[in-house]
DOZA-676118 format. One line per 8 residues: number of its first residue (from 1); their letters; for each residue x, y, z of N, C-alpha, C, O. Coordinates in steps of 0.001 Angstrom, whole numbers, plus 524288, in hexadecimal, padded with zeros to 5 digits. Each point is the difference from the previous one (the first is absolute). Layout:
BEGIN
NUM = a = X Y Z X Y Z X Y Z X Y Z  ...;
//
This chain:
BEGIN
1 = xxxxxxxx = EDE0B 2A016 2C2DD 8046E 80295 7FD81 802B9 8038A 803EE 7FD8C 8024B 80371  80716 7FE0A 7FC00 802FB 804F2 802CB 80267 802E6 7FD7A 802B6 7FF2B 7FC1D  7FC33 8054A 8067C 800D5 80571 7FEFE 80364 80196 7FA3E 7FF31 802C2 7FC25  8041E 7FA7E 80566 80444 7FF91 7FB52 7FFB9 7FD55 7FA14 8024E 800BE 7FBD9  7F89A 7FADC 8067B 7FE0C 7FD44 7FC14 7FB92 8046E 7FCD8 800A4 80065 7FB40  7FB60 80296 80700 7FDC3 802F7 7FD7A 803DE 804A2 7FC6F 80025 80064 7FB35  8037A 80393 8099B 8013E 8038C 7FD73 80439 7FF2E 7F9A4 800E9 80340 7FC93  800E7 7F6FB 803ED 802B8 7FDC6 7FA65 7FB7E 80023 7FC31 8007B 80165 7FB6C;
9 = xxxxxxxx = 7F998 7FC8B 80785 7FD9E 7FDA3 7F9D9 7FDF3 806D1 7FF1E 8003C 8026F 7FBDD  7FE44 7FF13 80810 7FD92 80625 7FCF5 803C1 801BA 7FDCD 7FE70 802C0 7FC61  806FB 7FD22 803DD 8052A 801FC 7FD3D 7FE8A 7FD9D 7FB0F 7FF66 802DE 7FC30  7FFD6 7F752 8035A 7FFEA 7FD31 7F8E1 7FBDE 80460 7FF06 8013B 803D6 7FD5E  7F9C1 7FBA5 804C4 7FBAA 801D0 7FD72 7FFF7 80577 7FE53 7FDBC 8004C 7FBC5  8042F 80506 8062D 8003D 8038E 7FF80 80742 80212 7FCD8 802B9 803AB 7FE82  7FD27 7F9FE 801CB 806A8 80095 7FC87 8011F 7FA89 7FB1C 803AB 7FFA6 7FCE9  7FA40 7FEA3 8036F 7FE6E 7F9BD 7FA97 7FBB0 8009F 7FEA6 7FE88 802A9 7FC46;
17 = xxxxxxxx = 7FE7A 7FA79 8072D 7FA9B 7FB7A 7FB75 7FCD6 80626 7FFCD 7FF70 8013E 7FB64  7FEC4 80226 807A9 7FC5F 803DF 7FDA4 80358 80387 7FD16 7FD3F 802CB 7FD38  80556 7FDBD 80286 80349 8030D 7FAE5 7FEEC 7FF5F 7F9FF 7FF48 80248 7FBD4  80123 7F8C2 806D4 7FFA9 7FC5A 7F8F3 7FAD4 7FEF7 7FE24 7FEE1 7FFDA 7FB53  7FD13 7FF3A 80964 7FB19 80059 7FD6A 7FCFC 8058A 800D8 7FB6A 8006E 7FE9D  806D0 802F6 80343 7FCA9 804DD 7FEE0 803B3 80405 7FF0C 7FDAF 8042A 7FF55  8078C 7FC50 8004F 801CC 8048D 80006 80238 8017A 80562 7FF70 7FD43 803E9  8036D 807D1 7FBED 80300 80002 80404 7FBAB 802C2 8050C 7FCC9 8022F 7FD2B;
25 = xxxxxxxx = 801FC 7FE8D 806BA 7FB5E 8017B 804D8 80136 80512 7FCB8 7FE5B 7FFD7 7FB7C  803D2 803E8 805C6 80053 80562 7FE76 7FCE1 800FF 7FC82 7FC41 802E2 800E3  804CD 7FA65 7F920 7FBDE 80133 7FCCE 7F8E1 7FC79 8021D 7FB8A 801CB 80002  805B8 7FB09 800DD 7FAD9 7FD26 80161 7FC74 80547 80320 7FC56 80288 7FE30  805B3 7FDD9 805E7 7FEE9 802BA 80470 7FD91 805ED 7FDEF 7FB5F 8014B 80022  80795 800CC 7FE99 80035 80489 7FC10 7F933 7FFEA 7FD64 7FC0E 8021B 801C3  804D0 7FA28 7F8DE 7FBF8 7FE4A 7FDA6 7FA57 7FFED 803F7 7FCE2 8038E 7FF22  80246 7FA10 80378 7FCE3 7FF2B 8051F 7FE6E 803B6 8039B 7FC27 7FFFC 802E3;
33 = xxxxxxxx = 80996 8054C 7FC3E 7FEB0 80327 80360 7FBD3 8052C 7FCC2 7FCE9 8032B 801E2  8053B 7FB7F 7F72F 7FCD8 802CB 7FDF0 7F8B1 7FEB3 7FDE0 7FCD3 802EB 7FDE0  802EE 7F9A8 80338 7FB4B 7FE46 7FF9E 7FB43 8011E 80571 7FB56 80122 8004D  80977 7FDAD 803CB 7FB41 7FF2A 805F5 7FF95 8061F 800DB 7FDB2 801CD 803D1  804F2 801AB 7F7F6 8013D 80629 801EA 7FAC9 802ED 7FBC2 7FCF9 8039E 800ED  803B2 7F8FD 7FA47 7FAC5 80043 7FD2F 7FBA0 80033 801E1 7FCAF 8036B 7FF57  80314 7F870 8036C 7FBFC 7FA8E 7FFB3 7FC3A 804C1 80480 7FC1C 802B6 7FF38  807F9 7FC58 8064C 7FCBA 80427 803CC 8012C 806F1 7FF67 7FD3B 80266 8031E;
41 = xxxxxxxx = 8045B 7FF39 7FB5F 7FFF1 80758 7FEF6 80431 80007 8052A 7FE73 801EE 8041F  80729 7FBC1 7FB7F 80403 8022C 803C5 802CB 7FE94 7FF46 7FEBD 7FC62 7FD18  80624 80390 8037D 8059C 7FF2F 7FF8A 8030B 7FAF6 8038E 7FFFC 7FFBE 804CD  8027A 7FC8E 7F7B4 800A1 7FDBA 803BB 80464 7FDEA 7FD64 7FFB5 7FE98 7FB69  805C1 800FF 80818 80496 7FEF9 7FD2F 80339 7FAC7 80049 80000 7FE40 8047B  801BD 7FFDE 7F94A 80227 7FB17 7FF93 8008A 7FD45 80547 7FEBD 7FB61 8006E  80393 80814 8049E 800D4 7FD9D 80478 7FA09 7FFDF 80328 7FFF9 7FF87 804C9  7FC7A 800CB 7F917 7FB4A 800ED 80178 7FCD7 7FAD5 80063 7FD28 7FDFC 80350;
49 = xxxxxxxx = 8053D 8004E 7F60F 7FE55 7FBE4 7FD92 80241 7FB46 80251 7FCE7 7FC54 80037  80771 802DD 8017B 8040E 7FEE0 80402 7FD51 7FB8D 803CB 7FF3B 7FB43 8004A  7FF53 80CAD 80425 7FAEF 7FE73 803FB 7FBBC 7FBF0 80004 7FEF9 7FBBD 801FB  7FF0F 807CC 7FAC3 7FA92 7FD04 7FEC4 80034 7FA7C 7FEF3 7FC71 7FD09 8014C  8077E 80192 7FC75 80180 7FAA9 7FDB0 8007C 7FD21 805FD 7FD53 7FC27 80115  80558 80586 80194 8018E 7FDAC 805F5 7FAE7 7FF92 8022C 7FF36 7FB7A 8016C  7FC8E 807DB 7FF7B 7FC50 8005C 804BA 7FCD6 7F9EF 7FD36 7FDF2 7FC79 8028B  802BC 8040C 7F5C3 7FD14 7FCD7 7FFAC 801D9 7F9FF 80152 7FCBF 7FC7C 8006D;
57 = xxxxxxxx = 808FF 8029C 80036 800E0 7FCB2 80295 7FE85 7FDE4 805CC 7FEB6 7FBC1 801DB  801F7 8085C 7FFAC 7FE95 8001B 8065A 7FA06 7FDFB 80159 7FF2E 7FDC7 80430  7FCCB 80311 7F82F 7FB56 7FD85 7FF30 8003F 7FB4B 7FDC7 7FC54 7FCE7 8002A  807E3 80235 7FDA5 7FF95 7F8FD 7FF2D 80109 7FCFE 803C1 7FEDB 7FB57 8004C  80429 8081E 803D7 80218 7FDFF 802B1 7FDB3 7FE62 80516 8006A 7FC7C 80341  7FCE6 807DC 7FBD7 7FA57 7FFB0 8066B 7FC77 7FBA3 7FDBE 7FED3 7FC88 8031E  7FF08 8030D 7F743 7FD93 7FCFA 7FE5B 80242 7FACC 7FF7F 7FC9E 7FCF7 7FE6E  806C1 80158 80220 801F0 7FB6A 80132 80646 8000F 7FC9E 80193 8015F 7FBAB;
65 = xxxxxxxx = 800A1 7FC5D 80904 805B3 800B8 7FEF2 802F9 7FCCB 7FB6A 7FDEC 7FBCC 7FEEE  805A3 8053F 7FED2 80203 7FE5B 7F9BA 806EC 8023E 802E8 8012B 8036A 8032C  80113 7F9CC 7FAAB 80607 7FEBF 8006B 7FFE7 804AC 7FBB0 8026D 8040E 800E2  7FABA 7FB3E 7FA7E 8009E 803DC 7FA18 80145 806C9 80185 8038E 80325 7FF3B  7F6F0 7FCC7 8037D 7FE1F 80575 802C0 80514 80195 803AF 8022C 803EE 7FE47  7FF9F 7FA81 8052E 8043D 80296 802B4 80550 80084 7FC15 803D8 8029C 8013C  7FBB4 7FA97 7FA18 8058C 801AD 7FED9 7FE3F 8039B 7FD5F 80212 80422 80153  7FA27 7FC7D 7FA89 7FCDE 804D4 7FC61 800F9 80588 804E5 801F9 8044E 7FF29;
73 = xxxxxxxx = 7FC2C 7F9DE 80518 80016 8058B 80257 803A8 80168 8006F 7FFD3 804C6 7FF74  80583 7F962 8019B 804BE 80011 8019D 8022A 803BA 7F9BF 80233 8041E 7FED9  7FB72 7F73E 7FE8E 80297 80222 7FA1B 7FD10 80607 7FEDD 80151 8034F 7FCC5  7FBE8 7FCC9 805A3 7FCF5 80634 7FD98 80262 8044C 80392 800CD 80488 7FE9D  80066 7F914 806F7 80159 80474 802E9 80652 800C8 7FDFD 8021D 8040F 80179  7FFDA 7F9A1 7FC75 80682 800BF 7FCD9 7FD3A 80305 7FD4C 7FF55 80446 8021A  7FEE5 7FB3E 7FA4D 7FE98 804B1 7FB4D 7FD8F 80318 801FD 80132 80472 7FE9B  7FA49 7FB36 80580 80094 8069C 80105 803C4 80370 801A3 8009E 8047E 7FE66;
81 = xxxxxxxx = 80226 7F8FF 80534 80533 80189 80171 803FD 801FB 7FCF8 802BC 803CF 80112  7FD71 7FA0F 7FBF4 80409 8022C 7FA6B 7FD27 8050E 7FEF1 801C9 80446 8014B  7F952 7FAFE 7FC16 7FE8D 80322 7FD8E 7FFE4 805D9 801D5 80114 803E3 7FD62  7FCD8 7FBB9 80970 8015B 8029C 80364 8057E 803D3 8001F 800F1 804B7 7FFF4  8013F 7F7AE 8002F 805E4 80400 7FE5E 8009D 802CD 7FC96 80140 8049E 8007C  7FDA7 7F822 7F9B7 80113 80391 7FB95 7FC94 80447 8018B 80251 8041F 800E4  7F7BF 7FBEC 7FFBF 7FDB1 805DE 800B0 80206 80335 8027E 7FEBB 80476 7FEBA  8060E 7FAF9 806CC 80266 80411 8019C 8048C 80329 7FC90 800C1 804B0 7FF42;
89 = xxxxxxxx = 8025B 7F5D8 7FEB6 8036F 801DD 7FB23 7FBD9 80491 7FDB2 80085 80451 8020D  7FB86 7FB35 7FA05 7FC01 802AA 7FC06 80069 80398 8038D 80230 80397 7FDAC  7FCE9 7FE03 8077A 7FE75 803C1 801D2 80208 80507 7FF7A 7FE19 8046A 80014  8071B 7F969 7FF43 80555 803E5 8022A 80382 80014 7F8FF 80479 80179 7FF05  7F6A9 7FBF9 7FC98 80315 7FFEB 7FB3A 7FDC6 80552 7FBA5 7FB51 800DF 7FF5A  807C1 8015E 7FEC3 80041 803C7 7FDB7 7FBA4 80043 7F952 7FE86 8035E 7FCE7  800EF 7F652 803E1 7FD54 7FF73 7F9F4 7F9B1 7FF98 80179 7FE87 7FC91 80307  7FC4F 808A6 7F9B7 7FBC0 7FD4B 8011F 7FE8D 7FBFA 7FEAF 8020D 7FD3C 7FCA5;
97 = xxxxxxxx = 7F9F3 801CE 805FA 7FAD2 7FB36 7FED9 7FCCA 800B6 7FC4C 7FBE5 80243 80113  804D4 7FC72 7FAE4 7FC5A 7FEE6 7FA71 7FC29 7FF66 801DB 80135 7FD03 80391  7F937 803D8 7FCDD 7FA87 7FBE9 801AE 7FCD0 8010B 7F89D 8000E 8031B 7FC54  7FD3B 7F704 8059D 7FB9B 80125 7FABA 7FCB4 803C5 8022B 8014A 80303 80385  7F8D2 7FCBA 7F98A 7FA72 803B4 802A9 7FF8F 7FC44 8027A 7FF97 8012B 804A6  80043 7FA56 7FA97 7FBAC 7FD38 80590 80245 80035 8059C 7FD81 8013F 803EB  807F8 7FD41 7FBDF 80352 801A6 80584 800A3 80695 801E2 80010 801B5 8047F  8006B 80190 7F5F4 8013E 804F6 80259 7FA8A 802AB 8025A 80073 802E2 803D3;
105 = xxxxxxxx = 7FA4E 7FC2C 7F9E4 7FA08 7FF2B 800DB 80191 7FFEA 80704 7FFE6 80403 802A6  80159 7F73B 7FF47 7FF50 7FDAE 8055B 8028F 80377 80266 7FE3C 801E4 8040D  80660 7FF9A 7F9F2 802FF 8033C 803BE 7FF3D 8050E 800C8 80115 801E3 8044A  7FC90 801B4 7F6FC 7FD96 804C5 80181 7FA92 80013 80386 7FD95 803B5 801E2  8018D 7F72B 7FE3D 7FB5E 80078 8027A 8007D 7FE10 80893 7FD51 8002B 803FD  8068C 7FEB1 7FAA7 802F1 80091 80697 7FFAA 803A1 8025D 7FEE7 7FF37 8049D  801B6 805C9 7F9EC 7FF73 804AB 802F8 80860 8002F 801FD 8035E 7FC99 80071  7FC87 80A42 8003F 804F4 7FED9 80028 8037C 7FDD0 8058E 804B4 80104 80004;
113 = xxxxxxxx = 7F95C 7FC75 803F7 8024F 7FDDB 80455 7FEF4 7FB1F 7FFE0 801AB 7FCE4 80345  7FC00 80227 7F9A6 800FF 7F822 7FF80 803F3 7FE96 7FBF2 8027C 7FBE5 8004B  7FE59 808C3 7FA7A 804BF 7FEA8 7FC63 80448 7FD97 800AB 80282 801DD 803A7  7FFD9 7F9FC 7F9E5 80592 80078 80175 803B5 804A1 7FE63 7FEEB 8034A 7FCAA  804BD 7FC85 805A4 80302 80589 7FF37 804B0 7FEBA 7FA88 8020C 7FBB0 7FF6D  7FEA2 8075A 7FE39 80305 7FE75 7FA2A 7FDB3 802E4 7FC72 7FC16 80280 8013F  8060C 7FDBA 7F951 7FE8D 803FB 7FA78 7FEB1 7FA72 7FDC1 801CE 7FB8B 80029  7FB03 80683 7FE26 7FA3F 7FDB5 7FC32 7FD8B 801F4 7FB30 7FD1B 803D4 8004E;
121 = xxxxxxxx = 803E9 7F989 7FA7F 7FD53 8013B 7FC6C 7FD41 7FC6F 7FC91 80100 7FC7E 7FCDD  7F94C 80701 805F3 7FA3E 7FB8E 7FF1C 7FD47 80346 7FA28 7FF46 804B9 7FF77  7FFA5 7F708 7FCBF 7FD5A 80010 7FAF9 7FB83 8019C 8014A 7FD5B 7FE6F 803B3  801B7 80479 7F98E 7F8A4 80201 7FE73 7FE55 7FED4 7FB89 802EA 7FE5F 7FC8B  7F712 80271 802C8 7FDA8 7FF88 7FB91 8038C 80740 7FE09 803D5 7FEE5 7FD51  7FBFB 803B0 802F8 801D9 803F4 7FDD6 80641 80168 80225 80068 804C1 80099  8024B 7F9AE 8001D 805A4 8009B 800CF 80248 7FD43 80503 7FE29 7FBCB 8016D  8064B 806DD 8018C 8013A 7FDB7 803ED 7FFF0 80362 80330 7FFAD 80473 7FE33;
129 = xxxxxxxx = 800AC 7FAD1 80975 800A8 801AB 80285 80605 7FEC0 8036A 8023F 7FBC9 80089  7FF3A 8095B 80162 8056C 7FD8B 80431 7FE1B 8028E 803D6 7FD80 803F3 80120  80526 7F763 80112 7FE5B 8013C 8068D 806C5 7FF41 802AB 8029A 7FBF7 7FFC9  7FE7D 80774 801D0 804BF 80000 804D9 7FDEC 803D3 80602 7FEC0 80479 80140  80252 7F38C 80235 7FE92 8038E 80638 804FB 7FEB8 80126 80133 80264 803FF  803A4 7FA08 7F9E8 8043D 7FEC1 8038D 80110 80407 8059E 8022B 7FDF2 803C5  7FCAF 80618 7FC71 8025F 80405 80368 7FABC 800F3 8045B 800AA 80398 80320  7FB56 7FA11 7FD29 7FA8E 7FF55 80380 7FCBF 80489 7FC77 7FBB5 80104 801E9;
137 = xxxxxxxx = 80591 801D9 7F957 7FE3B 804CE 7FE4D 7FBA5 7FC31 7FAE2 8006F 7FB74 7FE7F  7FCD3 80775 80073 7FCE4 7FC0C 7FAB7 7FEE0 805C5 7FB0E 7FD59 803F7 7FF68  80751 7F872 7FDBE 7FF3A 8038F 7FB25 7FF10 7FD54 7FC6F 80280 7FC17 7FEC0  7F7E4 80685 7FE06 7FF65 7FC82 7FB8B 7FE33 803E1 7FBF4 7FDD9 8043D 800BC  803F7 7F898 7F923 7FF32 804A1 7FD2A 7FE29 7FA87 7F9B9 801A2 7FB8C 7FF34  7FB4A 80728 7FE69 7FEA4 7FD58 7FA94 80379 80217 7FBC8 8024E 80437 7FFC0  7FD86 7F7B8 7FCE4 80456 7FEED 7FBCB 7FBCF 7FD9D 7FC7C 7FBB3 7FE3B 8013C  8075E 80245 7F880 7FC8E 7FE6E 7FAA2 8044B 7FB67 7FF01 7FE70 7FC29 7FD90;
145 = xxxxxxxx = 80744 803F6 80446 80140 7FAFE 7FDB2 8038D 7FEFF 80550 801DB 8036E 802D1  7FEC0 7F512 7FE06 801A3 7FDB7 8031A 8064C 803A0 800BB 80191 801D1 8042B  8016E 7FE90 7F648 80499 802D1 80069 80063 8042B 80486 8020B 7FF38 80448  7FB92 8057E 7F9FC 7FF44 804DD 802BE 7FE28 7FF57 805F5 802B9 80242 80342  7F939 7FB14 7FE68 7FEF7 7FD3C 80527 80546 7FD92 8040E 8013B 8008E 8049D  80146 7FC13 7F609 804B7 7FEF6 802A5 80439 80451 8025C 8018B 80179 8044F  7FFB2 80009 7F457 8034C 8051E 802A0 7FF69 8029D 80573 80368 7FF4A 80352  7F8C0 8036D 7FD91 7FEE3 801D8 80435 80026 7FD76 8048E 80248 801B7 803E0;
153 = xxxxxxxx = 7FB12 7F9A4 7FBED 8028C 7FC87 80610 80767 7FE8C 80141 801F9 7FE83 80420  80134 802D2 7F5B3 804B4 7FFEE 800A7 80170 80628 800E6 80469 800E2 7FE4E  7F8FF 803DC 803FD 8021C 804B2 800A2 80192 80060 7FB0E 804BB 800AD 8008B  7FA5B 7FF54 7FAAF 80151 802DA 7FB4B 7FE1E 8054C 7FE67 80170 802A5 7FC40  7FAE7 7FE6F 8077C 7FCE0 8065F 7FEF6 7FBFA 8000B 802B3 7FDDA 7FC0A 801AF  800AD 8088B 7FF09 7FAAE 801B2 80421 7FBCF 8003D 7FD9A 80108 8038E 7FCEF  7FAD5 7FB3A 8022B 7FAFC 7FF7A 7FDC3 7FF60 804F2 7FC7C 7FF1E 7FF6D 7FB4E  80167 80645 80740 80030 80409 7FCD6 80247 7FFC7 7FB8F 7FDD5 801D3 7FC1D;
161 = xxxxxx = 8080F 7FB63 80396 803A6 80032 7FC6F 80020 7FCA9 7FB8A 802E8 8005E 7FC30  7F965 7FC20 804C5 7FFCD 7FC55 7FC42 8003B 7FF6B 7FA31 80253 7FD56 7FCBD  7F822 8089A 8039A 8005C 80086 7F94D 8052B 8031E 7FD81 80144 8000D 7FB5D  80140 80269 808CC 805F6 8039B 7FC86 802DD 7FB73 8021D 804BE 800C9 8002D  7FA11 7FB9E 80124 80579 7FA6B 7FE45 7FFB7 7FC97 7FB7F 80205 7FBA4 7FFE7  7FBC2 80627 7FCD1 7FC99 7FC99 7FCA7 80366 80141 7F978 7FE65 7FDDE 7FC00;
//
């Protein structure tokens, strides 16, 4: 095959035929990223899933070569690539990151220089937490409802003030 012949069929496969039988990568990926984030006690985000998807190509590939395998890799390194981007978009976007407990679990448990940087509001068994480092600073404060958690990651009031906003 040449070059052109792969990068068309990983184009069908990752923009057609896997669309239609699994959904669009984003959510797939996503899904996948919340389980392997379960599964091992860490965080691991869609473009992660991406990766991983590639190296495991790259082992099919040492293990004996497949026409399939180079376009799959091709097709995974497009979607990490995408996905890649949007996280810089997210980076620099004004709206937090919802997490459940099992993702927000992984991420408090990073310590704060492996975090990604962004406002975050992670579910507890007893309420929520926000977390804003956008600025390299790590402020985090607990909340009884997702609302109020929010508020505050939108600058609606200072933690003190909460209950005379009420």
């Amino acid at each position: 095959m040449k070059r052109a012949e792969i990068l068309d069929a990983a184009k069908k496969c990752v923009c057609q035929d896997r669309n239609e039988q699994y959904g669009s990568p984003e959510d797939n990926f996503g899904k996948i990223a919340e389980l392997w984030s379960a599964y091992r006690g860490e965080l691991f985000l869609k473009r992660d899933v991406a990766m991983m998807m590639a190296l495991v190509k790259i082992a099919r590939i040492y293990a004996g070569e497949s026409e399939d395998s180079y376009i799959d890799l091709a097709g995974y390194a497009a979607c990490g690539g995408e996905l890649a981007s949007e996280e810089k978009k997210e980076e620099t976007s004004s709206d937090p990151l919802v997490m459940n407990r099992s993702l927000g679990k992984q991420f408090l448990a990073r310590g704060r220089e492996d975090a990604p940087r962004g406002r975050f509001c992670i579910a507890t068994k007893k309420g929520w937490i926000g977390i804003d480092n956008t600025s390299g600073d790590y402020w985090m404060e607990e909340f009884k409802t997702r609302e109020e958690c929010l508020d505050w990651l939108d600058g609606k009031f200072e933690v003190g003030d909460k209950e005379e906003n009420k």
